[in-house]
SEVO-504447 format. One record per residue (C-alpha): residue in three letters; x, y, z. Coordinates in steps of 0.02 Angstrom, whole numbers, plus 50000, padded with zeros to 5 digits. Example, Ala and Ser with C-alpha at 12.3 -4.5 7.8 and 13.67 -1.06 7.14 Angstrom:
// SEVO-504447
ALA506154977550390;SER506844994750357;
//
This chain:
// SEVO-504447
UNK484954839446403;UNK485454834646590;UNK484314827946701;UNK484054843946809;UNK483704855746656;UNK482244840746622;UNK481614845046787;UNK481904861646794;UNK480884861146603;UNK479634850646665;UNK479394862746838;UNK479184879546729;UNK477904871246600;UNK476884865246745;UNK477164881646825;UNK476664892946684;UNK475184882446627;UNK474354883646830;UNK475154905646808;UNK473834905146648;UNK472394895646733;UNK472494910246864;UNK472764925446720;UNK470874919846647;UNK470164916846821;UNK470654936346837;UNK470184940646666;UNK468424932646687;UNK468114946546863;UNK468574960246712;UNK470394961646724;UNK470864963946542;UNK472244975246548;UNK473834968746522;UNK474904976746639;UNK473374978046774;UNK473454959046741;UNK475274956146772;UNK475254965046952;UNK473334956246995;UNK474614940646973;UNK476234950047069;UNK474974953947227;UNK474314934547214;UNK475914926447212;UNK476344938747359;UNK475354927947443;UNK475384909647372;UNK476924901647265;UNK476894886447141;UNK477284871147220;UNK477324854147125;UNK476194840247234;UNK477574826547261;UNK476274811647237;UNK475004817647096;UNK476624829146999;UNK475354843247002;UNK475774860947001;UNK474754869847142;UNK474934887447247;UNK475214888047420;UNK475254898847544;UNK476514908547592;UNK477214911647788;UNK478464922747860;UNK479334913048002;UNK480354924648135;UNK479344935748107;UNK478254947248291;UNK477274959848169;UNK476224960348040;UNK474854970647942;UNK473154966147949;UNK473654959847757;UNK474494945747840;UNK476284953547765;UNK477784956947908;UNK478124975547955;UNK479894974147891;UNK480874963247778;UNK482854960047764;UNK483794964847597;UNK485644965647570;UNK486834978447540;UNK488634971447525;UNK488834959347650;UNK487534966247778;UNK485704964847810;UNK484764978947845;UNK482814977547892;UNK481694988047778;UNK479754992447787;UNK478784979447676;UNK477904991247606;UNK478565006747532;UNK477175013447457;UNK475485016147473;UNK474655006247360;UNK475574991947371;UNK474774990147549;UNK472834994547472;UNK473124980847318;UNK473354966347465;UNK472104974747594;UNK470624976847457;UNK471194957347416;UNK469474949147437;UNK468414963947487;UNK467034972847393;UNK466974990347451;UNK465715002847323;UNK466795013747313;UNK468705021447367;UNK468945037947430;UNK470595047247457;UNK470705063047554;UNK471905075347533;UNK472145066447358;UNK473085081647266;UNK473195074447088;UNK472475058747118;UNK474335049347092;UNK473935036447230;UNK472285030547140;UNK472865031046973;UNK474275019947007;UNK473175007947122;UNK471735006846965;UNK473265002546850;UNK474144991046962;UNK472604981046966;UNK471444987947098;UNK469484989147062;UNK469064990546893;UNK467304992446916;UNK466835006047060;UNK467045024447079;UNK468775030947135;UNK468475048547209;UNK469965061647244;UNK469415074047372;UNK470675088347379;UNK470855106747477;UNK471675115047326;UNK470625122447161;UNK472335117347060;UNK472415099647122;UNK470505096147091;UNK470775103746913;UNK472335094046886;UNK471695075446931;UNK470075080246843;UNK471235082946685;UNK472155066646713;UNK470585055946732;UNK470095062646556;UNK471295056446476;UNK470515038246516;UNK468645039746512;UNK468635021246556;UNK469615023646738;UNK468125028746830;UNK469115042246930;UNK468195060246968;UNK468865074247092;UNK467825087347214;UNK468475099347366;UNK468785094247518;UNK469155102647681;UNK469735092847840;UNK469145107747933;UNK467435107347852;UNK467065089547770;UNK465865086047671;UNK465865071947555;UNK464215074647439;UNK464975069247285;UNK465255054347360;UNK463585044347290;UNK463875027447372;UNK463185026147554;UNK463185003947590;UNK465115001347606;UNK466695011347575;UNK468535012947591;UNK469125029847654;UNK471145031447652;UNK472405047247696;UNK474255047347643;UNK475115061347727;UNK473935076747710;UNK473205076347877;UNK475105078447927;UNK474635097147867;UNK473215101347983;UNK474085106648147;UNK472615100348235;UNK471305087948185;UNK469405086548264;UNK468495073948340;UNK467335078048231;UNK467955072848065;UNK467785054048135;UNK465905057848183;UNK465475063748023;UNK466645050047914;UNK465935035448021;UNK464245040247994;UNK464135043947810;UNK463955028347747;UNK463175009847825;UNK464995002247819;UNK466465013347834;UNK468215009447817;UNK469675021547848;UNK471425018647847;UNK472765034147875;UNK474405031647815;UNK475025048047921;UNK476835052448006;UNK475845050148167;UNK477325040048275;UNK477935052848393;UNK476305054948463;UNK476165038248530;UNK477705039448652;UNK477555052848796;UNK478815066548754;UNK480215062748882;UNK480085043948840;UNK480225046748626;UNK482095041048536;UNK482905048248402;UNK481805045048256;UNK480115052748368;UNK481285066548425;UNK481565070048261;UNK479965067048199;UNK479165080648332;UNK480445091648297;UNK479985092048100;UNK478035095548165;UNK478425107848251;UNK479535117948140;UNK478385115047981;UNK476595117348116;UNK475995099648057;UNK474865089048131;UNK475065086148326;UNK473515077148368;UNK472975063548270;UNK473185049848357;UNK472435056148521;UNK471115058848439;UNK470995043348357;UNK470895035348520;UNK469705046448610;UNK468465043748467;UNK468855023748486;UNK468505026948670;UNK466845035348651;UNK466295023948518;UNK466275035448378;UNK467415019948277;UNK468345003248315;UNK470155006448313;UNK470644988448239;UNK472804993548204;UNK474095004848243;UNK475735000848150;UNK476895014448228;UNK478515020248096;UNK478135005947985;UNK478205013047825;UNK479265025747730;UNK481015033047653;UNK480675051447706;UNK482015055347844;UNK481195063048014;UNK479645059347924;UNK479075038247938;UNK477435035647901;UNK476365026748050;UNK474825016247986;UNK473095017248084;UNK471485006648025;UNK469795009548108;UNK467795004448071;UNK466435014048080;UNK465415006848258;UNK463755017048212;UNK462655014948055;UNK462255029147938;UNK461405043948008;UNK461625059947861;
//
């Protein structure tokens, strides 16, 4: 054997011995499932990689950092990362996919319980309580349709242990009453407020006050409305052009920011056209707290 396979051999076994140290620190917090286990891991080394301490020979994780790069989530991850095709670089959205981003923003948190509105089947929680989100509180699916509350009730009984149930919901007329938990939750759209052609103020009064912590993040196609009309480029042209055609929503983000003004919520980020493959259709990220403590 050559002297750089010995290192490479010696690297890996020191590697894979620290991997397993952190696979039972993750199994000990309940996550037993094998394939929940393998992306708990995938998000961690996200953020940290092995390194091998030069002095003791000790395999340790460190953190990592994105140099060159102006933007980034509140998950400390870049808007956009370069990939390859051929010969050229291209810059892509670092996160294509909803719960990608949830997996590192839930990193560290302890919310009671997640709540998706607009949830149709329930797809984005079942995949985030697979890929290794919280094992251990209620995921709720509110949905407008009779067929898509019936359908995600179906798929959470297939796995009495995924603690996933689904209720109505109307944008127009919330209510969240199934919703039990009332110290701290995580409230998250993904592209159904983009069907209600206008959105009120006061959905954010009655989210922000429903609970004594309350967290919302809207993953929405929201971009065009934060560039006047005769100052928007091709992708907001196009963007507006697709709301107006289909009558989506027109008014989120004004009204995001009117309800940040009057103190209704803290509007911590705005990520504008940062995630997304849908052409004419990027998704624009918005996080905000609740300022006011529970009153219903």
């Amino acid at each position: 054997m050559s002297q750089q396979s010995k290192e490479l051999e010696a690297f890996y076994q020191k590697a894979w011995d620290k991997r397993k140290l952190l696979a039972e620190q993750f199994v000990k917090l309940g996550v037993t499932d094998p394939y929940q286990l393998i992306q708990k891991m995938n998000v961690f080394e996200g953020k940290y990689v092995i390194d091998i301490e030069e002095k003791t020979g000790e395999a340790k994780f460190i953190e990592v950092t994105y140099p060159g790069e102006e933007h980034f989530f509140p998950t400390g991850k870049p808007f956009y990362r370069y990939v390859h095709l051929g010969e050229q670089l291209f810059a892509q959205p670092y996160y294509d996919n909803v719960p990608s981003f949830l997996l590192d923003f839930l990193d560290g948190k302890n919310f009671d319980a997640i709540v998706e509105l607009g949830s149709g089947p329930g797809q984005n929680l079942v995949e985030l309580f697979y890929r290794g989100g919280p094992q251990n509180i209620p995921y709720y699916a509110a949905e407008f349709t009779e067929s898509g509350v019936a359908l995600a009730n179906y798929i959470a009984s297939l796995k009495p242990e995924m603690p996933l149930s689904a209720f109505h919901f109307d944008y127009k007329k919330p209510d969240l009453t199934p919703v039990k938990e009332r110290k701290n939750i995580l409230i998250f759209t993904s592209h159904s407020i983009e069907q209600v052609s206008e959105i009120s103020e006061d959905l954010f009064d009655y989210l922000s006050s429903f609970a004594e912590r309350v967290t919302c993040i809207h993953f929405e196609p929201f971009g065009f409305q934060l560039i006047p009309e005769e100052q928007r480029e091709d992708v907001s042209k196009l963007q507006a052009l697709v709301a107006e055609k289909k009558k989506w929503n027109i008014n989120l983000a004004p009204t995001l920011m009117e309800a940040n003004k009057k103190g209704i919520l803290h509007l911590s980020f705005i990520g504008k056209n940062v995630m997304g493959k849908e052409m004419g259709n990027p998704t624009s990220v918005a996080i905000w707290e609740a300022r006011r403590s529970k009153t219903v």
